[in-house]
C-alpha positions as CSV (number, residue, x, y, z in Angstrom):
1,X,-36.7,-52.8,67.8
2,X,-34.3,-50.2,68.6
3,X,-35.7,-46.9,70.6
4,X,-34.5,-45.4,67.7
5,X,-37.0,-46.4,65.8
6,X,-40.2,-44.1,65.3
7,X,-43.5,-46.7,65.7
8,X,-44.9,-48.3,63.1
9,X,-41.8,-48.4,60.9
10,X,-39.5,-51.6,60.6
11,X,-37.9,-54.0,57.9
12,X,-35.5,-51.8,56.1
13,X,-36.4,-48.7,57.8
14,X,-35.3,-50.1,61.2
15,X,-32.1,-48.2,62.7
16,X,-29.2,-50.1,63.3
17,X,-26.5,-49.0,65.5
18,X,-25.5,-45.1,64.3
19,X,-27.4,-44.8,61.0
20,X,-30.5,-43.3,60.1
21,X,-32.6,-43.9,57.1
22,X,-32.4,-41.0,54.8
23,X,-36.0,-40.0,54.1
24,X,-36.1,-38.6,50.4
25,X,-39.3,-37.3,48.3
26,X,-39.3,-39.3,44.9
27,X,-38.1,-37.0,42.1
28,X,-40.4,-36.2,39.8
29,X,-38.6,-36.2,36.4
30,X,-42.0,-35.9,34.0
31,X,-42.9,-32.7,35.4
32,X,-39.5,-31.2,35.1
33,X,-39.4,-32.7,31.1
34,X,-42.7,-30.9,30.6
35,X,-41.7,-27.8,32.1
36,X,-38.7,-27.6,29.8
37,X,-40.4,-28.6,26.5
38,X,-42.8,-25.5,27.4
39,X,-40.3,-23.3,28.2
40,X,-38.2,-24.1,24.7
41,X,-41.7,-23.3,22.6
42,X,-42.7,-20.2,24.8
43,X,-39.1,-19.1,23.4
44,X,-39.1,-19.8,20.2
45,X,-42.7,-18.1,19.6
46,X,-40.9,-14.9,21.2
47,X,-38.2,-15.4,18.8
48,X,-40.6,-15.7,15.6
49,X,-42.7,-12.4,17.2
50,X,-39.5,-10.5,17.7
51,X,-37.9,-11.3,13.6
52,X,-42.0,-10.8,12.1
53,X,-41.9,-7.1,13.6
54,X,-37.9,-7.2,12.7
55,X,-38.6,-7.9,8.7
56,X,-42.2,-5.4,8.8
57,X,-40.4,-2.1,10.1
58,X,-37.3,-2.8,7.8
59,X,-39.0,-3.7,4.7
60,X,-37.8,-7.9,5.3
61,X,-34.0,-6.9,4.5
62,X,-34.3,-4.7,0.8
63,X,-33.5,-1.2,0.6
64,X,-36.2,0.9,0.6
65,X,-37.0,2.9,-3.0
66,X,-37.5,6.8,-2.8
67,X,-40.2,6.7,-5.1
68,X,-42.2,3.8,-3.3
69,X,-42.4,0.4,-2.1
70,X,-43.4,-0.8,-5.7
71,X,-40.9,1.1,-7.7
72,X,-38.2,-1.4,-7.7
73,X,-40.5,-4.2,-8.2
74,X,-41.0,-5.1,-12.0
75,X,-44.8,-5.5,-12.8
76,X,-44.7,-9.6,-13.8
77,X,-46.3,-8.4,-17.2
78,X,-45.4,-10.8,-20.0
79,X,-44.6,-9.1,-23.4
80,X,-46.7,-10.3,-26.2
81,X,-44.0,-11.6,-29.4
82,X,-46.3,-9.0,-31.7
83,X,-44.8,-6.3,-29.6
84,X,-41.5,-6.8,-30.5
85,X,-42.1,-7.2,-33.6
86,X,-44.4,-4.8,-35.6
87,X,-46.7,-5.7,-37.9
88,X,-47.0,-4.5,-41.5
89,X,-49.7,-2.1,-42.0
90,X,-53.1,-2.4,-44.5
91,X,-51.7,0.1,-46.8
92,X,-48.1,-2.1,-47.5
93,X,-50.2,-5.8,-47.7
94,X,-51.3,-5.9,-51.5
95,X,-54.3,-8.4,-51.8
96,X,-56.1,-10.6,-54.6
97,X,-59.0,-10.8,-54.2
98,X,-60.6,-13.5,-56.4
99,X,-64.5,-15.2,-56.7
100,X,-65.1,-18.9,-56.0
101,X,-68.7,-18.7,-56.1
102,X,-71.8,-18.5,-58.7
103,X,-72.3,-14.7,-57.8
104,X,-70.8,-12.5,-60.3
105,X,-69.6,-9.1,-59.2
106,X,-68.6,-10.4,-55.9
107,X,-64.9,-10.2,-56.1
108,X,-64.8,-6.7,-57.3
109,X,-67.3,-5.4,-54.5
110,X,-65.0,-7.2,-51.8
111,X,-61.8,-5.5,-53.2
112,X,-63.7,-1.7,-53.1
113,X,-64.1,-2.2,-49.3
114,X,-61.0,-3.3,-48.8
115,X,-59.4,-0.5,-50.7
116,X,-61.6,1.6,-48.7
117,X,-60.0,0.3,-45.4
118,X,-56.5,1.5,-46.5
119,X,-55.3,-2.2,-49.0
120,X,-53.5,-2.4,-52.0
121,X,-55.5,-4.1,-54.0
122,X,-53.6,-6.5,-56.8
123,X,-55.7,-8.6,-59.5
124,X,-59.4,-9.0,-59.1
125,X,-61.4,-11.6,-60.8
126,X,-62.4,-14.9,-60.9
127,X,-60.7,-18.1,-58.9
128,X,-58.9,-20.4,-60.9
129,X,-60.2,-23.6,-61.2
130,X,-58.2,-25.1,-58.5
131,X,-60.1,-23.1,-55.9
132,X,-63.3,-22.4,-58.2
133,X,-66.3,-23.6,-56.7
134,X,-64.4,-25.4,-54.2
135,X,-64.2,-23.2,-51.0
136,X,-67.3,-24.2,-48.7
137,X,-66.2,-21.7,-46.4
138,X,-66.6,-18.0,-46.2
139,X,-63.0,-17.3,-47.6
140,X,-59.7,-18.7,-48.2
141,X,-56.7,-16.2,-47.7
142,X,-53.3,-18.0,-49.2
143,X,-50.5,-16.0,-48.6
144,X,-46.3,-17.3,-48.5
145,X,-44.8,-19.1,-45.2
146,X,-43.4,-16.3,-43.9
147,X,-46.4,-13.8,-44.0
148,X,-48.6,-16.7,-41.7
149,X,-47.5,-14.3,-38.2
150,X,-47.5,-10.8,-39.7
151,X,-49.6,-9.7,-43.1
152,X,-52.1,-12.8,-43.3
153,X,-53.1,-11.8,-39.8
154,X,-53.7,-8.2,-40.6
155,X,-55.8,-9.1,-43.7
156,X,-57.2,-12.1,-41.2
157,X,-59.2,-9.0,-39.2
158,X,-61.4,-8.0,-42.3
159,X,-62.9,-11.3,-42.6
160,X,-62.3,-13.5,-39.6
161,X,-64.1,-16.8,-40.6
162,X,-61.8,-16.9,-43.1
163,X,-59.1,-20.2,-43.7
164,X,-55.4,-19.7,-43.7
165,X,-53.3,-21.4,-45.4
166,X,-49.5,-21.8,-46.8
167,X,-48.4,-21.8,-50.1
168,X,-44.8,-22.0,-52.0
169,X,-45.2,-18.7,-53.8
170,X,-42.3,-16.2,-53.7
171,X,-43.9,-12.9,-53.7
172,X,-45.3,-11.0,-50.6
173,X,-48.8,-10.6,-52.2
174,X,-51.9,-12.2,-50.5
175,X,-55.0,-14.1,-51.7
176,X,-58.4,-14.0,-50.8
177,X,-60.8,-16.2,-52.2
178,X,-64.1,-16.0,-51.6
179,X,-66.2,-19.0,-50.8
180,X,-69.4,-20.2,-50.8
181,X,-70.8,-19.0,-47.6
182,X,-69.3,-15.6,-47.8
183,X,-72.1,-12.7,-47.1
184,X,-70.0,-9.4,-46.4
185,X,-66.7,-8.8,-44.8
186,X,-66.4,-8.2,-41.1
187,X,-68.0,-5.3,-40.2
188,X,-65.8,-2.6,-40.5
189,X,-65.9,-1.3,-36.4
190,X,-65.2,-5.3,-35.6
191,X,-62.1,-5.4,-38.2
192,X,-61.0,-2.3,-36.5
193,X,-61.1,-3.3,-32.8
194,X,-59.3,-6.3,-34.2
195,X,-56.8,-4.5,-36.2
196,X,-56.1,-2.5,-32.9
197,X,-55.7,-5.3,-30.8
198,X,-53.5,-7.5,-32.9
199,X,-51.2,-4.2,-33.9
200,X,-50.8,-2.8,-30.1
201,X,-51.5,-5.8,-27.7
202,X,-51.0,-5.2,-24.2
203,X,-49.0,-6.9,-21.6
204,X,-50.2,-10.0,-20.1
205,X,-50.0,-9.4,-16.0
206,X,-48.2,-12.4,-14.2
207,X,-49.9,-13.9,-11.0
208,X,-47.5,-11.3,-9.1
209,X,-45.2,-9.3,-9.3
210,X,-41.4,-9.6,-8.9
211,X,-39.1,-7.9,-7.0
């Protein structure tokens, strides 16, 4: 052993002529990993702080309105079709009113209230003996293809139990029939409320609105 040498130590850590062992602590890479992988998520958190408070004092990137936040935003409602397109009103729908049942006088008492609630009213009488006797409903309002959407639902509102249905005639004019379980028309502050919502329906809101 040389006198080099501290005690204890030999094999490869045994000095040889003019060199010495170099006596190096082992590097410690994990830590070092760690500490950067913390350091890159400790700045990207300060990043994400700094663009939240960026986007809340600058209104996230839109110009803001002089009248409010909410003025330039559109409220999401959905127009109804009936808005953009009118419906007729009672006094311009002409109705027949015509008796399927055993009950005489019927027909003509149904077409006095419905005069009274601002109809034309056409032919009154009897059902003819397609329909007669043969309604097991309140009513049966027959009117052309093209008055299904607009006057059949108007007249629809006095007597809402009634059937609808389609036929090939070529005038405007409506039918009511009444069946065998008809009592009264709707009562007349139900056919109003009815009348009022079917003729001025209001927007339907969307989940939110849209900017």
């Amino acid at each position: 052993m040389s006198m080099l040498t501290p005690p204890g130590m030999g094999g490869q850590y045994r000095i040889r002529g003019n060199k010495y062992p170099r006596m190096r602590r082992p590097r410690r890479r994990g830590r070092l990993v760690v500490l950067g992988v913390a350091s890159a998520v400790v700045l990207g958190m300060l990043g994400w702080g700094t663009l939240q408070l960026i986007d809340v004092f600058t209104g996230g990137g839109r110009k803001a309105s002089a009248a409010g936040p909410k003025s330039d935003c559109s409220t999401g409602a959905t127009p109804s079709p009936a808005a953009t397109a009118p419906l007729p009103k009672p006094a311009t729908i002409t109705v027949n009113v015509f008796n399927a049942t055993t009950r005489s006088g019927l027909a003509k008492q149904t077409a006095d209230e419905l005069k009274k609630r601002g109809f034309k009213i056409g032919d009154v009488g009897n059902a003819t003996k397609e329909y007669d006797k043969k309604v097991k409903g309140t009513g049966l309002l027959l009117g052309p293809t093209t008055a299904q959407s607009t006057s059949v639902q108007v007249l629809a509102t006095q007597l809402t139990s009634a059937e609808r249905r389609a036929d090939t005639r070529k005038g405007t004019d409506l039918d009511l029939i009444l069946g065998a379980k008809f009592k009264a028309l709707t009562k007349k502050t139900d056919a109003d409320r009815a009348l009022a919502a079917l003729t001025n329906p209001k927007p339907t809101p969307t989940d939110k609105e849209t900017c």
